[in-house]
C-alpha positions as CSV (number, residue, x, y, z in Angstrom):
1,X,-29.0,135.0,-4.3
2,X,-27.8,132.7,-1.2
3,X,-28.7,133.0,2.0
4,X,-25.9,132.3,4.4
5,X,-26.3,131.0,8.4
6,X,-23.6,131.8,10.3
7,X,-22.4,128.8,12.6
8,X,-20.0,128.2,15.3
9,X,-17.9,124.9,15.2
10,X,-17.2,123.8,18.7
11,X,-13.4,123.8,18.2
12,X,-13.0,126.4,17.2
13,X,-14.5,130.4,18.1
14,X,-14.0,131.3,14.0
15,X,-18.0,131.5,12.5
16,X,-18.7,129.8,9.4
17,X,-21.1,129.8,6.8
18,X,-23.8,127.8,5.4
19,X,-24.9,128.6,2.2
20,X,-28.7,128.0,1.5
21,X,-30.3,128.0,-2.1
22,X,-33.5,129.7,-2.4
23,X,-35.0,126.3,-3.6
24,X,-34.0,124.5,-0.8
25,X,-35.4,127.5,1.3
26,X,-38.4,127.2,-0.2
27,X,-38.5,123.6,-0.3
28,X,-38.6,123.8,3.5
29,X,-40.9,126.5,4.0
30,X,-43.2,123.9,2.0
31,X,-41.8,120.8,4.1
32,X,-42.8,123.4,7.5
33,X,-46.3,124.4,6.1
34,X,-46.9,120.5,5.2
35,X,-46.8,119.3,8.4
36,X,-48.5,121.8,9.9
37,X,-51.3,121.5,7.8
38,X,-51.0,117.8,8.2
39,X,-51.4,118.3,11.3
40,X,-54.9,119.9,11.4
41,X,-56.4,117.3,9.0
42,X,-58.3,115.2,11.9
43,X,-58.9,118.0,14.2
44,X,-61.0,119.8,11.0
45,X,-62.2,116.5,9.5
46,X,-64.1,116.4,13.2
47,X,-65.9,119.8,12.3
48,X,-66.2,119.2,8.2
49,X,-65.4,116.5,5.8
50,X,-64.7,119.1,3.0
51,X,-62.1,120.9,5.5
52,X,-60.1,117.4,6.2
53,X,-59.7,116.7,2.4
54,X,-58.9,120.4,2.2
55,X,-56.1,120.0,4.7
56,X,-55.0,116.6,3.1
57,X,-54.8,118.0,-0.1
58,X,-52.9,120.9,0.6
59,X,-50.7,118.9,2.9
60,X,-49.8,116.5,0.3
61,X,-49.6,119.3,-2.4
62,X,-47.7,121.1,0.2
63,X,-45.1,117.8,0.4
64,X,-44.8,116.8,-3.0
65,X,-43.4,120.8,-3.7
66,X,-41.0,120.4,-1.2
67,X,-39.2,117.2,-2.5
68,X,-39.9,118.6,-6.4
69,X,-38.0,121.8,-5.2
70,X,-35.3,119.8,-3.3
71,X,-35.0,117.3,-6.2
72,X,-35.3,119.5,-9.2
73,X,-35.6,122.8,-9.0
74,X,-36.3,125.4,-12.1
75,X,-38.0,128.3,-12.8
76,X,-41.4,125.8,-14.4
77,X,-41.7,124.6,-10.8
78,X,-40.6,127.3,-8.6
79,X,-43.8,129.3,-10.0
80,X,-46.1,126.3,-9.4
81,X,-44.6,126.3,-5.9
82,X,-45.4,130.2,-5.8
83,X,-48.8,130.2,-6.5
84,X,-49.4,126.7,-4.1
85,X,-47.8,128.8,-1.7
86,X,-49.8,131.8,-2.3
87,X,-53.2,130.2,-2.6
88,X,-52.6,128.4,0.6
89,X,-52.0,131.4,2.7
90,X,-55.0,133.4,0.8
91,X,-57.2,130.5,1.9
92,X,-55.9,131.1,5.7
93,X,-56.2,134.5,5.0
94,X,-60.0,134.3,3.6
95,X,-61.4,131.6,7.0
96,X,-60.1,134.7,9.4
97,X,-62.4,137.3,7.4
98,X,-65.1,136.3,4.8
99,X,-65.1,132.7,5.4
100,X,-64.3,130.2,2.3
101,X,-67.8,129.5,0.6
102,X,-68.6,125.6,0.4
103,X,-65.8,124.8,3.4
104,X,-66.1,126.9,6.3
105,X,-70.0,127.8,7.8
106,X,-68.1,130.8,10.2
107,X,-65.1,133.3,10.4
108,X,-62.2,131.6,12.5
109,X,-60.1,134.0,14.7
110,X,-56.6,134.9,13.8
111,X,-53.7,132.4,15.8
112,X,-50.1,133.1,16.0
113,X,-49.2,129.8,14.2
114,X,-52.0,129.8,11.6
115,X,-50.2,133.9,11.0
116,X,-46.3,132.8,10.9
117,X,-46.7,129.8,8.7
118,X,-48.6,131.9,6.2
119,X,-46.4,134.7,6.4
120,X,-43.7,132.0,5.8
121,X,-45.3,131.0,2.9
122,X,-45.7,134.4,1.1
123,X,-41.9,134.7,2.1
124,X,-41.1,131.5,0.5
125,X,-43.8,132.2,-3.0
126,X,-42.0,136.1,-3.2
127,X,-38.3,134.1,-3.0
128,X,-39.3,131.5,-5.3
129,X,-40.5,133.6,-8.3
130,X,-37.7,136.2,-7.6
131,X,-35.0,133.7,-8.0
132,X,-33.7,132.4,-11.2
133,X,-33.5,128.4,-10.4
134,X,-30.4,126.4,-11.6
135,X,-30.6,122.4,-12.1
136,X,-28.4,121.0,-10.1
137,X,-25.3,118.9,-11.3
């Protein structure tokens, strides 16, 4: 399966198309939820040192699947990715209702970002054990 974007060049009204693999799709719905987590890894170091190396892990985790994907994609790998991706947004999904025993002490509330980039994620985990991945030459 290929996703394709359609485009506009500016000479010319005629759309075209850019063709997207699924691993490269994937690769940056990882890139996307890697910085975003990245991003959080001071703020929740300041409230728990287990939370900032959770954050750093999964950022880097998060990172290194999205060059693997980019770099080498196949079907090994693209499962790996799925469950990263999967247990990354059930962790998000487990601090907005029962907490995560041994990181968070309280139930966060649900945030529109924290939402979309998981939602991304399962998106990204449901493409990337649907599609059969090809090396490329």
């Amino acid at each position: 399966m290929v996703m394709a974007l359609p485009t506009t060049s500016t000479s010319t009204v005629t759309p075209s198309w850019i063709h997207v693999d699924e691993p490269d799709l994937c690769a940056l719905a990882c890139a996307a939820s890697a910085g975003v987590h990245g991003a959080l890894v001071l703020p929740h170091a300041g409230e728990s040192t287990r939370m900032g190396i959770a954050f750093a892990v999964a950022t880097v985790a998060l990172a290194v699947a999205a060059v693997g994907l980019a770099l080498f994609p196949d079907r090994v790998l693209s499962a790996a990715v799925a469950a990263l991706l999967f247990v990354v947004a059930t962790a998000y999904l487990l601090s907005r209702t029962t907490g995560i025993p041994g990181l968070t002490e309280h139930v966060e509330p649900f945030d529109t970002l924290g939402t979309a980039v998981s939602l991304l994620e399962v998106a990204a985990a449901v493409v990337a054990v649907r599609q059969p991945n090809r090396r490329r030459t």
